[in-house]
C-alpha positions, 0 to 999 in steps of 0.5 A: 596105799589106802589104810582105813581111816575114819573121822569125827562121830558116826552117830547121832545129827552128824552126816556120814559119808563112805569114801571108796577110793582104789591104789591102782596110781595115788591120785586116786586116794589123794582126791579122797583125801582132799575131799576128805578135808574139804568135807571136814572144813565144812562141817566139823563133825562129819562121819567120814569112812575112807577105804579102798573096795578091793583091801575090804573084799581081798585084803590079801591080794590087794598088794599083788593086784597093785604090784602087777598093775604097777609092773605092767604100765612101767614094763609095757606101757604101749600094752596098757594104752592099746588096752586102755583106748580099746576100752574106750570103744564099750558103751556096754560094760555090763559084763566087766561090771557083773564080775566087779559086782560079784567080786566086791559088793557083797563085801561092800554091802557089808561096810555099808550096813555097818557104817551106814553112810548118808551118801557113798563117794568114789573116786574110782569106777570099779567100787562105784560099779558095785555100789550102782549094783547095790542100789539096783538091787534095792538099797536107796543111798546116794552115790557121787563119783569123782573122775580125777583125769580129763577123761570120762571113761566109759565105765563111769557111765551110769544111771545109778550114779547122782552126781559126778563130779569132774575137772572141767565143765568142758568135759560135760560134753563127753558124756553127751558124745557117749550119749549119755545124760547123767542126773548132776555134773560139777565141772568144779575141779579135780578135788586137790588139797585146799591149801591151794586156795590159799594165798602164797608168798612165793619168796618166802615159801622158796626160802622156807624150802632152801631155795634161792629166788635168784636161779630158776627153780624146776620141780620134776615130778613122775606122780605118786609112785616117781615114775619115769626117768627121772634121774635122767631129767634132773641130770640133764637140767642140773648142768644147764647154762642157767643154772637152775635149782632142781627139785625132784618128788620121787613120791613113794619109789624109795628106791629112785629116791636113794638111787638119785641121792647118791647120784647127785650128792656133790651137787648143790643145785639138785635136791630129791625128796619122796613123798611130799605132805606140802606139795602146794608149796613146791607148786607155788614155789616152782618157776616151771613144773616137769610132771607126767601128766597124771590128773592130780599132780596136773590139777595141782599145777593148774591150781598153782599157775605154773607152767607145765612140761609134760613127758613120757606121754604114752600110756591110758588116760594120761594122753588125754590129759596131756589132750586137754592140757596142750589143747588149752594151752596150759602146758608143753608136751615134749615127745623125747626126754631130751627135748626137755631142757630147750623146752624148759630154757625157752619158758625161762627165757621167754616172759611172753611163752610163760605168762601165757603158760601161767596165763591159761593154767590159771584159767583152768586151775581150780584151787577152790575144788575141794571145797565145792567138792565138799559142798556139792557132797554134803548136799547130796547127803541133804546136810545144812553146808556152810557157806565157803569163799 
């Protein structure tokens, strides 16, 4: 969950930069936070202001709103696709986007006068609704938005906007298919924490996490929140011939989390943990990556090459994403849950399926994203960038 945090001078020839980021899934507040660094890496200094616009104008609904949302794609996620795909047919949101301007921007209007940012980032559509209104109405600050799915959802189109920044240039084509011509589009990457970039020893980052680099290791991921069955899944590749070390991020669902160590207390080949700070490690670490495909944990795992098996492929933008990745040939979609360990063993046994695999993410993996991210926004705000390699 978002808590407002604020970085380096606010006043003076330092930039200042108003980073609006909303709790409806983690992936939004991690490329925040992964801007967040890039931006602080690149010019020591920088003002930075991180918050979400709903804690700013409802801080007292902000945990019912999540909790319902949470509630809602776990109980009925067919419910949530149907809505979420139907949505995708508007062009015209200007009435879902007079209520988002009424709701928040009069508090948003606030946090800007007093922060009084060089350049405002969101990355997500309903703070970048309010802020695009603002400006309509006379205020004259640059506004970037950060789409962080393989997706361009309608609500983000808007002429209000500068720059948008996107994870891949293939998705430059989804605006024009909305006919739509935005003013700036980097196809640079998803923003994902810069440590990616940097260059890993895989032995010793398995040994440095008490893994062995004699049995394959999986990585079950189910997102920031640990959805998805994942209990089952580790169960299921836990007892497979080979063997395997499995590792589970059940990110903050502490309740899994707990439910899952007593249930594999007596093996040793299965480790849980929540919600990880070294993700680029258990990445770089891992042999094959068993994720829902939310665009933040798959950005991670294009980053790092790894192969990918997607589950629970049902709801919202993660179909799209699922889309773009098998579309690519980056990664395996299995439509059951039991499909999974012959679709993993095949990757384990197959060198030629998985080079290919590491062979296609590493083509569209963007380690470098936070970095260009950071460049491409402090330009935006007409500061002086250091140059990055």
């Amino acid at each position: 969950m978002v808590a407002d945090q604020i970085w380096g001078g606010v006043v003076g020839m330092n930039p200042r930069i108003l980073v609006l980021s909303e709790s409806f899934g983690l992936g939004h507040e991690k490329a925040a936070l992964a801007l967040i660094e890039g931006i602080r890496r690149a010019a020591p200094g920088t003002g930075i202001f991180h918050t979400d616009s709903i804690s700013q104008g409802f801080p007292r609904l902000k945990g019912s709103i999540f909790k319902m949302y949470l509630q809602l794609i776990k109980t009925l996620p067919r419910t949530w696709h149907r809505f979420y795909e139907k949505s995708r047919s508007v062009t015209d949101n200007k009435a879902s986007k007079n209520l988002v301007h009424r709701l928040l921007s009069g508090t948003l209007a606030k946090t800007l006068d007093r922060f009084r940012p060089d350049v405002v980032v969101c990355t997500h559509p309903f703070p970048a609704a309010a802020v695009s209104r603002l400006k309509q109405d006379g205020m004259k600050i640059p506004l970037a938005g950060i789409i962080t799915d393989y997706d361009v959802h309608p609500y983000w189109l808007d002429p209000n906007i500068d720059l948008y920044i996107t994870g891949d240039p293939a998705l430059g084509r989804e605006f024009a298919g909305y006919g739509f011509v935005p003013r700036q589009v980097s196809g640079e990457g998803i923003p994902i924490d810069p440590r990616f970039a940097e260059q890993a020893d895989r032995e010793k980052i398995r040994t440095a996490l008490g893994y062995t680099n004699t049995h394959p290791l999986i990585l079950v991921a189910g997102g920031g929140w640990g959805l998805g069955r994942l209990d089952r899944i580790a169960g299921m590749l836990a007892v497979m011939p080979e063997r395997p070390e499995v590792a589970v991020i059940t990110g903050i669902n502490d309740t899994l989390k707990k439910t899952m160590l007593r249930r594999f207390a007596g093996f040793n080949n299965v480790t849980v943990h929540g919600l990880v700070d070294n993700m680029y490690e258990y990445m770089s670490a891992a042999d094959v990556v068993v994720t829902k495909p939310g665009g933040l944990t798959t950005s991670e795992g294009l980053a790092a090459g790894v192969p990918m098996v997607l589950f629970d492929v049902l709801y919202g933008q993660e179909v799209w994403n699922a889309e773009f990745l098998t579309g690519h040939g980056a990664a395996v979609r299995c439509g059951r849950i039991d499909e999974i360990p012959r679709v993993v063993r095949s990757i384990i046994q197959d060198s030629r399926q998985s080079n290919l695999l590491i062979e296609k993410a590493r083509s569209l993996g963007k380690p470098g994203s936070a970095a260009n991210a950071a460049q491409r926004i402090l330009k935006l705000a007409k500061w002086k960038v250091v140059p990055h390699h």
